[in-house]
SERO-4910 file (N, C-alpha, C, O; in steps of 0.05 Angstrom, whole numbers):
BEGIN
 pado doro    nc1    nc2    nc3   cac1   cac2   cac3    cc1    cc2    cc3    oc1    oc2    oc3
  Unk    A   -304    123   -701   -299    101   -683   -295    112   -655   -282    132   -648
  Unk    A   -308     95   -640   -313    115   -614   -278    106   -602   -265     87   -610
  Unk    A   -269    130   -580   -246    117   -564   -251     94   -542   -275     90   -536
  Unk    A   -235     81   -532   -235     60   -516   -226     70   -493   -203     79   -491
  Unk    A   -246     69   -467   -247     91   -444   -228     73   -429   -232     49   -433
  Unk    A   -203     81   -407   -189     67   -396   -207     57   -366   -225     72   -359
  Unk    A   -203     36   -352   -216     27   -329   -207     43   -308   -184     46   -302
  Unk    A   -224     52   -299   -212     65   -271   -221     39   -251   -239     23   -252
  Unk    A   -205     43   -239   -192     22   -210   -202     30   -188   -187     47   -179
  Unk    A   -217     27   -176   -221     35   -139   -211     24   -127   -207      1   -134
  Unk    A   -202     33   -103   -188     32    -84   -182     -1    -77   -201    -17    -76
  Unk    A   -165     -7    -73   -159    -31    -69   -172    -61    -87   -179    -84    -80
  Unk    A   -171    -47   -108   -195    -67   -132   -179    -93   -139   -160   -100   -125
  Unk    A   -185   -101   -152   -174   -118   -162   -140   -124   -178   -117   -134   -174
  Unk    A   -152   -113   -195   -129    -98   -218   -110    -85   -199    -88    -95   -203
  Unk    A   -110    -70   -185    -89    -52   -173    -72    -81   -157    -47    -82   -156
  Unk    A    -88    -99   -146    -73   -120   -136    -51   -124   -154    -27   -122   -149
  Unk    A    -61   -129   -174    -53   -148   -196    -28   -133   -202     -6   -144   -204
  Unk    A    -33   -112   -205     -2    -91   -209     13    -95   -191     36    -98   -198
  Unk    A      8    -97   -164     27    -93   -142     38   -131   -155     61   -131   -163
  Unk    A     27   -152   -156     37   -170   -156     58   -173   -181     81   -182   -180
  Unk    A     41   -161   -206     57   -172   -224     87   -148   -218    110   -157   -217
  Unk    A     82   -122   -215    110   -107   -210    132   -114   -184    155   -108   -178
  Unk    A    112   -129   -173    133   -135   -141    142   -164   -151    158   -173   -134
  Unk    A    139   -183   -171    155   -209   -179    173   -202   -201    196   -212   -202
  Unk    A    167   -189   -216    188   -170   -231    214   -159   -219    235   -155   -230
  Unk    A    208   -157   -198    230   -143   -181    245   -149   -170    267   -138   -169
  Unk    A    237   -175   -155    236   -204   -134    258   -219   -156    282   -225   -152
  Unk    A    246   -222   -172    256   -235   -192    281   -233   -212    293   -251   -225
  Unk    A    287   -199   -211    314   -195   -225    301   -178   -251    311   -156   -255
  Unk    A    288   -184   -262    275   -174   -286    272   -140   -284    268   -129   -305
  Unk    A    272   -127   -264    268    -99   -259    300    -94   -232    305   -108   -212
  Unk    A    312    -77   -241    342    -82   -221    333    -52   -205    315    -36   -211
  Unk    A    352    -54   -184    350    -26   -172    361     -3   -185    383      0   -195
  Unk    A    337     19   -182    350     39   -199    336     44   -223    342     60   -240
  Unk    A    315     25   -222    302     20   -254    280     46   -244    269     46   -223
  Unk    A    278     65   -263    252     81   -263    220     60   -267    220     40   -281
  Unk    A    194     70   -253    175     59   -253    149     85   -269    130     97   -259
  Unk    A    156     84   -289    146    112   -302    106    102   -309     95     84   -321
  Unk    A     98    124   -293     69    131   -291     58    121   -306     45    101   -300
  Unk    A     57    131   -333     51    136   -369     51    107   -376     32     94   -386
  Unk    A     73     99   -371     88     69   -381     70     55   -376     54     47   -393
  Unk    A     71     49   -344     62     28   -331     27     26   -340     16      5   -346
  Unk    A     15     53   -338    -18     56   -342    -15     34   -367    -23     11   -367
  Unk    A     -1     49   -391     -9     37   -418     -1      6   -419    -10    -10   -436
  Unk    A     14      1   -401     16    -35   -399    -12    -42   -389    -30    -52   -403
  Unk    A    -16    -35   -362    -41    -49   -353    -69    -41   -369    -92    -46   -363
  Unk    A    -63    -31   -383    -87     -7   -397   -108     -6   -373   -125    -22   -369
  Unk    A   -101     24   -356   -118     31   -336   -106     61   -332    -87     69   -346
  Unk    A   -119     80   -311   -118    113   -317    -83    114   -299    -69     95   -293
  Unk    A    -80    126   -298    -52    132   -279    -54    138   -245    -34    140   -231
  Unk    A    -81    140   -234    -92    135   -214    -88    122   -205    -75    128   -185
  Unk    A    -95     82   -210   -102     56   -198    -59     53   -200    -43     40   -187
  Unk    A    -57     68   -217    -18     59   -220    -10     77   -195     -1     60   -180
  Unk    A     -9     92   -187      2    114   -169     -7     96   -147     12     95   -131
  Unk    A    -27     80   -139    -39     76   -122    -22     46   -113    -20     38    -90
  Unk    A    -11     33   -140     -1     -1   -137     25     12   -125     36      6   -105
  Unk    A     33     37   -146     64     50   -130     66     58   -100     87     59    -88
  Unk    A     55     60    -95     45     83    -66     44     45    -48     55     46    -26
  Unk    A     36     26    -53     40     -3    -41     65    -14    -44     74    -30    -28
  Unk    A     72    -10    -55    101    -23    -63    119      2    -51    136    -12    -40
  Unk    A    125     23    -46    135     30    -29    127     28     -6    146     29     10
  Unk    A    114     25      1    103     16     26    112    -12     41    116    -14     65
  Unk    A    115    -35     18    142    -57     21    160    -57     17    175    -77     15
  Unk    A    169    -26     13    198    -29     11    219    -32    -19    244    -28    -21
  Unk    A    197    -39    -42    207    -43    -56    211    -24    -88    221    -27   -110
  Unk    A    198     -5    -73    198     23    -85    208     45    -75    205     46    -50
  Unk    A    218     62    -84    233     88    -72    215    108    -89    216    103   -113
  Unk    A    198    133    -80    194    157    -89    196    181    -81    176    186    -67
  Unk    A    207    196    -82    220    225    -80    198    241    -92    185    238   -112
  Unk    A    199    257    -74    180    290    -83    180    289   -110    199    274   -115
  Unk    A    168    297   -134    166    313   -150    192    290   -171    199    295   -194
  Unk    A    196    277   -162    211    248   -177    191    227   -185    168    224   -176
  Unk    A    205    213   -206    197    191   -223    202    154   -192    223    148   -181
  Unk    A    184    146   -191    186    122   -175    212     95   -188    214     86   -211
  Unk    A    224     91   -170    245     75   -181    244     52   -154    233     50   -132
  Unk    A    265     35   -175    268      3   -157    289      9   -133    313     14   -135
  Unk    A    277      7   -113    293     -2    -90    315    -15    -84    311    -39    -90
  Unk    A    344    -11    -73    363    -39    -84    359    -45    -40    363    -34    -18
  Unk    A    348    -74    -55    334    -89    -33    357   -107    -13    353   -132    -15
  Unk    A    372   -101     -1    401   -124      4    391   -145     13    368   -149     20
  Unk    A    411   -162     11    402   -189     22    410   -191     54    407   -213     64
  Unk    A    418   -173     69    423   -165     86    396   -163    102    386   -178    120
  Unk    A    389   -144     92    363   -132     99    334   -156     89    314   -162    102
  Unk    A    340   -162     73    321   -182     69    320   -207     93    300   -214    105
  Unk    A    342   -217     96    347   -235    120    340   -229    154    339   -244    174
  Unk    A    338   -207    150    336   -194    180    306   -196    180    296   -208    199
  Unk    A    288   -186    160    263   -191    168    250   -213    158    225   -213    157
  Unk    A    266   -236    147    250   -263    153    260   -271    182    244   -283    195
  Unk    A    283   -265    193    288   -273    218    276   -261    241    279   -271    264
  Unk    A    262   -240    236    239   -234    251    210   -243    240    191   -249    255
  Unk    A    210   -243    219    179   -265    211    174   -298    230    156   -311    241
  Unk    A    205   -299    222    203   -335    236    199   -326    273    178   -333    284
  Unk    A    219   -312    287    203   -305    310    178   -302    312    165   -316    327
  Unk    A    165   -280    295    134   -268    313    122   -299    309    107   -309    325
  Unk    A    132   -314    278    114   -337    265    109   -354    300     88   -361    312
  Unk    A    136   -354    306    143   -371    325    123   -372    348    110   -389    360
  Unk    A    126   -347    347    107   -339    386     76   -347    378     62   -362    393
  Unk    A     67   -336    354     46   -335    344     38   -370    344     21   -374    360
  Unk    A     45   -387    333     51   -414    334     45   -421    364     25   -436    367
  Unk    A     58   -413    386     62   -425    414     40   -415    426     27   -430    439
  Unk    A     32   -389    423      7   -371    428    -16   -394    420    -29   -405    438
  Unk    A    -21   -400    396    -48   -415    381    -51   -442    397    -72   -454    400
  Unk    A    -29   -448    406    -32   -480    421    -44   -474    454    -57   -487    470
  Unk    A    -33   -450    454    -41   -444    492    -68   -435    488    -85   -447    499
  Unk    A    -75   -412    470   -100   -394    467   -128   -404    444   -151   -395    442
  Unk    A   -112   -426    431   -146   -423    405   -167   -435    408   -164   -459    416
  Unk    A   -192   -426    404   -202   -443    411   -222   -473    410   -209   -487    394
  Unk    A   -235   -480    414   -239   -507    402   -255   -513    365   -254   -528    345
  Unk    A   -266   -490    375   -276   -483    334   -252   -473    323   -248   -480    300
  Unk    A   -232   -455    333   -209   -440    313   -192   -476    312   -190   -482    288
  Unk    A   -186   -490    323   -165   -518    315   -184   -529    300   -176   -527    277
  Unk    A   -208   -541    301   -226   -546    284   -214   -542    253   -200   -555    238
  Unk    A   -230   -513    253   -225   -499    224   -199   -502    214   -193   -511    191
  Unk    A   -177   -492    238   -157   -500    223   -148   -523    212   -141   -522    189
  Unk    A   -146   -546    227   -142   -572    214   -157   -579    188   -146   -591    170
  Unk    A   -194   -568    188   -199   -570    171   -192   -567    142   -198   -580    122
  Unk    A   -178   -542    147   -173   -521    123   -140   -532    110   -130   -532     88
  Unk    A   -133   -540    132   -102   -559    127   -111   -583    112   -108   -585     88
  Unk    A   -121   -599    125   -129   -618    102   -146   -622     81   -144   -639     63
  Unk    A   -165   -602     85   -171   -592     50   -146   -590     35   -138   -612     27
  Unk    A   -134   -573     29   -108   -559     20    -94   -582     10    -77   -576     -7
  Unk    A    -96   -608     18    -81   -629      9    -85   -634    -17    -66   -642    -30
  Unk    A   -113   -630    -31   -123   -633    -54   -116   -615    -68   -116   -622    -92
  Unk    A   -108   -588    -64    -88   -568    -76    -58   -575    -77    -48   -565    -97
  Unk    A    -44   -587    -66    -24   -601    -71    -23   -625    -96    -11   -624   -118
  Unk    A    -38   -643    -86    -51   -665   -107    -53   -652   -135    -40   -662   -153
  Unk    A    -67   -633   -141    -61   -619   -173    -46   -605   -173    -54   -587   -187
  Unk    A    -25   -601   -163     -7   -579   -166    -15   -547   -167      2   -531   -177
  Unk    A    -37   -537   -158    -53   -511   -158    -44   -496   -145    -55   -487   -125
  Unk    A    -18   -486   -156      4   -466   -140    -17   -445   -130    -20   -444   -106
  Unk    A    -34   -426   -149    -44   -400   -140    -66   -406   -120    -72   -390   -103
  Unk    A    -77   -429   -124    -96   -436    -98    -86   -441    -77    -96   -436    -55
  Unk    A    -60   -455    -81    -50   -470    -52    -36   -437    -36    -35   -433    -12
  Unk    A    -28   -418    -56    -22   -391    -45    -37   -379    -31    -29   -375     -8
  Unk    A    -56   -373    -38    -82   -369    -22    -89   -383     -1   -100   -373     19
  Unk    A    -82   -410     -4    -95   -415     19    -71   -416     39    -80   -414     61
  Unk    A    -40   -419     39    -24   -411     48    -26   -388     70    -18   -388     93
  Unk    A    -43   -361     52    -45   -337     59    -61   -333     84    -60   -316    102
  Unk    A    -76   -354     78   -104   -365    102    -93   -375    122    -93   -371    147
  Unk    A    -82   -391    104    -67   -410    132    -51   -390    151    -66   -386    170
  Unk    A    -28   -377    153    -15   -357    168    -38   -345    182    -41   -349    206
  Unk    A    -55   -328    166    -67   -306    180    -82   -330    203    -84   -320    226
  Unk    A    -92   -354    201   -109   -360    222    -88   -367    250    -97   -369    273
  Unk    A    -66   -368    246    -40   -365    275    -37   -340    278    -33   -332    301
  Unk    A    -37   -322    259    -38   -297    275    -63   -289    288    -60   -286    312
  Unk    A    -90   -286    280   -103   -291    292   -113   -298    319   -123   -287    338
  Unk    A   -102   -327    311   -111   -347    334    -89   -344    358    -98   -350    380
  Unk    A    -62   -335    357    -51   -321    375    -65   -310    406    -60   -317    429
  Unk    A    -90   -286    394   -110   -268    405    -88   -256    423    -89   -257    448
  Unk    A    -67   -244    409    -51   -213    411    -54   -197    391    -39   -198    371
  Unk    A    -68   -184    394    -67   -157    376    -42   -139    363    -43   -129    340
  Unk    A    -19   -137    384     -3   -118    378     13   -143    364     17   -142    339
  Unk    A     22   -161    378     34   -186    355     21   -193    336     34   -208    321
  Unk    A     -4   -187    329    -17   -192    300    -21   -174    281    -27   -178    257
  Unk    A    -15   -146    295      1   -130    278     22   -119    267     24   -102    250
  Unk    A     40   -134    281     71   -138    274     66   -152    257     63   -143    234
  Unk    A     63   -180    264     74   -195    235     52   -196    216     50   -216    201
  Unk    A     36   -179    214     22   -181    184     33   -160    168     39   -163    144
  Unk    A     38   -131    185     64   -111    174     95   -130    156    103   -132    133
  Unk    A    102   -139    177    121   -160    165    118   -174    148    137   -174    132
  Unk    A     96   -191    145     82   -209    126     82   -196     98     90   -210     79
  Unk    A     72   -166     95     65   -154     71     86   -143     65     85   -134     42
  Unk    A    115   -139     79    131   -136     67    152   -160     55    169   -159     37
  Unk    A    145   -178     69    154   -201     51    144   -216     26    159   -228     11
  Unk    A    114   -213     23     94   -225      5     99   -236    -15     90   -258    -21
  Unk    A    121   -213    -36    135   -220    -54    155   -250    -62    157   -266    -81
  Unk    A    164   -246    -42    193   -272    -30    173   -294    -25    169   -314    -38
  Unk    A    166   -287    -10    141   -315      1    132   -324    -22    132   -348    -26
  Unk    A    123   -310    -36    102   -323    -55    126   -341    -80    120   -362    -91
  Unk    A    149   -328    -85    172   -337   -102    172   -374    -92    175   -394   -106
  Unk    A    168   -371    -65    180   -405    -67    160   -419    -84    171   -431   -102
  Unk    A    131   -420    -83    118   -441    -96    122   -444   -127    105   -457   -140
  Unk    A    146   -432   -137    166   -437   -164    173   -459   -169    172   -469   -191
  Unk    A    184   -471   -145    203   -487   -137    182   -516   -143    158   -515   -134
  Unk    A    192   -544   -158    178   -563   -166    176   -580   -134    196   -583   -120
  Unk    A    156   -588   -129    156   -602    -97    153   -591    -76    150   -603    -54
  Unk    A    153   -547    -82    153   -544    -62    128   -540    -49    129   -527    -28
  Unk    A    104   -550    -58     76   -545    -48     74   -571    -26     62   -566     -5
  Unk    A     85   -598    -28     88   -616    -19    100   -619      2     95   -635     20
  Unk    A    125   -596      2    139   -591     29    125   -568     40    136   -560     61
  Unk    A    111   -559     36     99   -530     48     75   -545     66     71   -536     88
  Unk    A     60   -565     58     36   -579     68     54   -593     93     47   -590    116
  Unk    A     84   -613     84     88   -624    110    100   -609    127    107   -619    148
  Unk    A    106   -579    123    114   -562    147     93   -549    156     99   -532    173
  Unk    A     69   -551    150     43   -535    157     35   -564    172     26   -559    194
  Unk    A     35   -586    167     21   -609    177     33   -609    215     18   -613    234
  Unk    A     56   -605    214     80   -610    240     70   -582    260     70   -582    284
  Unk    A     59   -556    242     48   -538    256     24   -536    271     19   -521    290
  Unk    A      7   -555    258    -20   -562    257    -17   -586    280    -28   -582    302
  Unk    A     -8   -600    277     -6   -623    298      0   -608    321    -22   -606    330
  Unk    A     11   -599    332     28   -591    357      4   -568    368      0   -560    391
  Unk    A     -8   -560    345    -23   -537    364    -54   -549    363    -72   -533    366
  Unk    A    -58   -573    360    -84   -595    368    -74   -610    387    -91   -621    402
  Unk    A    -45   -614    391    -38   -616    411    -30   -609    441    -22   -622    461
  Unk    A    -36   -583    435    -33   -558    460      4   -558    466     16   -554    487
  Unk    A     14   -562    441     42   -562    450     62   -534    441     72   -529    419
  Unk    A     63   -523    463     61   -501    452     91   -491    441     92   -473    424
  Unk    A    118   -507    454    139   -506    445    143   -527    413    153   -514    395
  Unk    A    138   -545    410    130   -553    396    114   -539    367    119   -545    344
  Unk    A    102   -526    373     95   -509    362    105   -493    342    106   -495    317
  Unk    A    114   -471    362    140   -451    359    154   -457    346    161   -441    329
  Unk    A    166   -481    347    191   -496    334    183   -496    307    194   -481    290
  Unk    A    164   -512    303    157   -527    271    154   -495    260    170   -489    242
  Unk    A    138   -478    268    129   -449    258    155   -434    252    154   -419    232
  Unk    A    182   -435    267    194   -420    261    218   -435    239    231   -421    223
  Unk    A    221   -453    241    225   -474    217    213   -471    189    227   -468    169
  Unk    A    199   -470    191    179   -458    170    187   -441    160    201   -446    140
  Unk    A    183   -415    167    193   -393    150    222   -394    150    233   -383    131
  Unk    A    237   -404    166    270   -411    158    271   -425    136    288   -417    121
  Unk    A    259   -443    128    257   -456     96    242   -442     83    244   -449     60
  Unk    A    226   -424     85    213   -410     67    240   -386     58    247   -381     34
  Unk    A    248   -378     74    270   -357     71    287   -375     46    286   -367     23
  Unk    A    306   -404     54    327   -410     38    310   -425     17    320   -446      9
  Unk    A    278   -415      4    270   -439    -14    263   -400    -36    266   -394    -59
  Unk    A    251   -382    -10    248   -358    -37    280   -346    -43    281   -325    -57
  Unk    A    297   -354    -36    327   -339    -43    334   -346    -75    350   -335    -89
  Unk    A    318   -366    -81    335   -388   -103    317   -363   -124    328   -356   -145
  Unk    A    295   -353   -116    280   -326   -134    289   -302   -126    295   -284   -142
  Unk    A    291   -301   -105    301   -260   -104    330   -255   -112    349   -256    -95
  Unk    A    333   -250   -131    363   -244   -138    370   -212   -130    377   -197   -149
  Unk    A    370   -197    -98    369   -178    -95    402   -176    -99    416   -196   -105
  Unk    A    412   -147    -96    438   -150    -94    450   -155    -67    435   -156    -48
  Unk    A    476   -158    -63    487   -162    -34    505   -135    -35    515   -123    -54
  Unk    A    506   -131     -6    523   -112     -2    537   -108     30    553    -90     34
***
């Protein structure tokens, strides 16, 4: 009987996503505490894939913070404070903010277009309840204010920021209703920057991730300290 060859993973494939997601809600979540070893061997034979595409999901997840690896050490869970967690949604909701006020002064007549378009598509993802689609398009949605900003160095802040929050962010759409409130705080964002308003804007945007912050808390059971 022949052996069953494990999948090797390239670089940013699919699967390796899939690890970083499913090990970073695990974590988010309480189910993996700080301090927990993230053993090589282990993890391969869960995803059944080589220890490569795993070193590679590890090597991302420290990279958000939510991994710790030491030289010639075994990868372990990060103890993530809620301290520290709060500090950088309170800089998410700023850059969100500027980024927001930016899109109303700077985008331009095809970027409000698209966007509105893509906002009210998305309504029909609410309508079935299609958490992982409406995530996605969530994902869309942000990146087109950073974007549409057209600052570079602020669109590299908060997408840095962004990927270290990903986890948390993505925890709220748990929550029953909360795709429904995510559309009418995306709607208030959307209006104001077809409106060229650019405080207005800012406002609803940094609102936003301030409820996104107290809607993913009810999921990250980090410790406090």
């Amino acid at each position: 009987m022949k052996s069953v060859r494990k999948r090797e993973i390239v670089r940013s494939g699919t699967t390796v996503e899939q690890m970083v997601r499913a090990i970073a809600d695990l974590i988010v979540t309480g189910a993996m505490q700080p301090g927990d070893r993230l053993d090589e061997i282990s993890l391969a034979n869960r995803f059944e894939v080589s220890r490569t595409p795993v070193r590679e999901a590890l090597s991302q997840l420290c990279a958000m913070g939510l991994v710790d690896r030491q030289p010639n050490k075994s990868a372990v869970v990060t103890n993530v404070t809620q301290k520290h967690l709060t500090s950088m949604f309170e800089a998410m909701a700023e850059l969100e903010g500027i980024c927001a006020r930016l899109c109303a002064e700077r985008m331009t007549l095809e970027e409000r277009k698209l966007l509105e378009a893509e906002h009210l598509a998305s309504a029909r993802l609410v309508h079935r309840g299609a958490e992982e689609e409406y995530e996605a398009h969530n994902t869309e949605f942000h990146s087109r204010l950073y974007y549409g900003a057209h600052s570079d160095h602020i669109t590299e802040l908060v997408t840095q920021t962004r990927a270290r929050l990903a986890p948390f962010r993505r925890a709220q759409f748990r929550i029953a209703g909360r795709l429904a409130q995510s559309f009418a705080e995306h709607d208030k964002i959307v209006t104001a920057i077809l409106q060229a308003d650019g405080a207005a804007a800012g406002q609803a945007a940094y609102a936003h991730v301030s409820i996104v912050r107290e809607a993913s808390s009810v999921f990250a059971t980090v410790p406090v300290k």
